[in-house]
N, C-alpha and C positions, 0 to 999 in steps of 0.2 A: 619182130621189132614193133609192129604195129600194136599187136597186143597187149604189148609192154607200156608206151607210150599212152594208151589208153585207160588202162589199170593207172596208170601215175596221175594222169587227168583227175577222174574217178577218186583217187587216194588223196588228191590234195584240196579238191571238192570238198570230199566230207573232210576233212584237218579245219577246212575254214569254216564250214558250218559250225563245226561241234567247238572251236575259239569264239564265233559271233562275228564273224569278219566276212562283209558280205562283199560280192564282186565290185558293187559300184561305189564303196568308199576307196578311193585310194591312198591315201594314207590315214593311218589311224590320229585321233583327235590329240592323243597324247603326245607324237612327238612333234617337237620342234619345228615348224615352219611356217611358210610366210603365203601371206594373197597379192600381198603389194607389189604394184608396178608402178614403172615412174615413166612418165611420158613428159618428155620437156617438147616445148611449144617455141617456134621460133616467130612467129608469124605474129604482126603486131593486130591488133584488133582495135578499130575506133568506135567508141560507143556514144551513143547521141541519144538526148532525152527524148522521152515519147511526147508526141503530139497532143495539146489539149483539145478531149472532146468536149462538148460543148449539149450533146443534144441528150447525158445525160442529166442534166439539169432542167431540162424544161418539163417542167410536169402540169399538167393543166391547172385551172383555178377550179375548185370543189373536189378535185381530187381528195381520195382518203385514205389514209394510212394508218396500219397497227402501232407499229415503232417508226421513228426517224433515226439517221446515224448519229451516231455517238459524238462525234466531233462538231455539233449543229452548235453555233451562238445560241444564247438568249437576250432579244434585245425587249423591254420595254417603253414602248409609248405611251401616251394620254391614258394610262392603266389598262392597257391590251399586252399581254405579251406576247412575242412572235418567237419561233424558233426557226434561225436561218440558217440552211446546207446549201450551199451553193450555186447563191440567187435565188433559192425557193425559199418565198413565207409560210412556214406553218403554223396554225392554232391550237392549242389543246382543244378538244372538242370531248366532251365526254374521258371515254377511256382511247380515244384514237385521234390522229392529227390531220387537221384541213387544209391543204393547201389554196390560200389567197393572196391580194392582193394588197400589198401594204400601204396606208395611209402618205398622205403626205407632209414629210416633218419627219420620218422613220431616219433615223442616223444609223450609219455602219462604219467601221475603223477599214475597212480596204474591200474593194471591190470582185464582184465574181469572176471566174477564169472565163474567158471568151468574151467580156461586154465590146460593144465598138461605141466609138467616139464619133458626137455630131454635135451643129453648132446649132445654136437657139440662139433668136436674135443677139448674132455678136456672139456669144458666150461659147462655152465649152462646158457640155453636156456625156454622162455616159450612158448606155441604155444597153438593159440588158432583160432578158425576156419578161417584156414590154412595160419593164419599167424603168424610169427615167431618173439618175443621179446627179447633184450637181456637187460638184467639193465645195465645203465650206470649211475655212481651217483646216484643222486632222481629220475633217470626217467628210462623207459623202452620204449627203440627204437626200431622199426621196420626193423630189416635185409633183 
């Protein structure tokens, strides 16, 4: 009986060799079936927006760069242009960008993520690496 069982082994061995049908496919490609599973979730999940960081924004003054990000303003003043990423001034310089410090008079339509608020005589000021905004109308100028 064992020899038998053996021989059958052996005989259906080579059947699959000589089809192309090898032990670790389990079913062939052709017929019909599924991968999909469904897994229902009852558990409610609260999601909460991520934190603003702040320190990557602070890039020194003289700093230099190849590229700046794609979404940077362009703002110009007294025929200087600046390109602002958030809170950093940059210069064209050659074929790479400087970062410095902006004049004052420099206007921006809304402020960087992280500035804090301090008062200058009386007033309401914002400052954000280490330079100092005041609102005027819609904009916030550079003191």
């Amino acid at each position: 009986m064992k020899l038998f069982t053996l021989t059958a082994t052996a005989a259906t061995a080579a059947m699959m060799l000589s089809l192309g049908i090898n032990s670790a496919e389990a079913h062939p490609r052709l017929w019909p079936h599924s991968h999909a599973t469904r897994v229902v979730v009852e558990k409610q999940v609260v999601v909460k927006p991520a934190p603003v960081r702040t320190a990557v924004a602070r890039a020194l003054v003289g700093a230099t760069f190849d590229t700046i990000p794609a979404n940077r303003v362009r703002v110009v003043h007294a025929g200087r242009t600046y390109f602002v990423h958030d809170g950093v001034y940059h210069v064209r310089n050659g074929g790479r960008y400087t970062v410095v410090k902006p004049v004052a008079g420099v206007r921006i339509t809304t402020l960087p993520r992280g500035y804090s608020t301090v008062r200058i005589s009386g007033r309401t000021h914002y400052r954000f690496n280490n330079v100092t905004y005041r609102r005027v109308n819609n904009y916030y100028v550079v003191v």
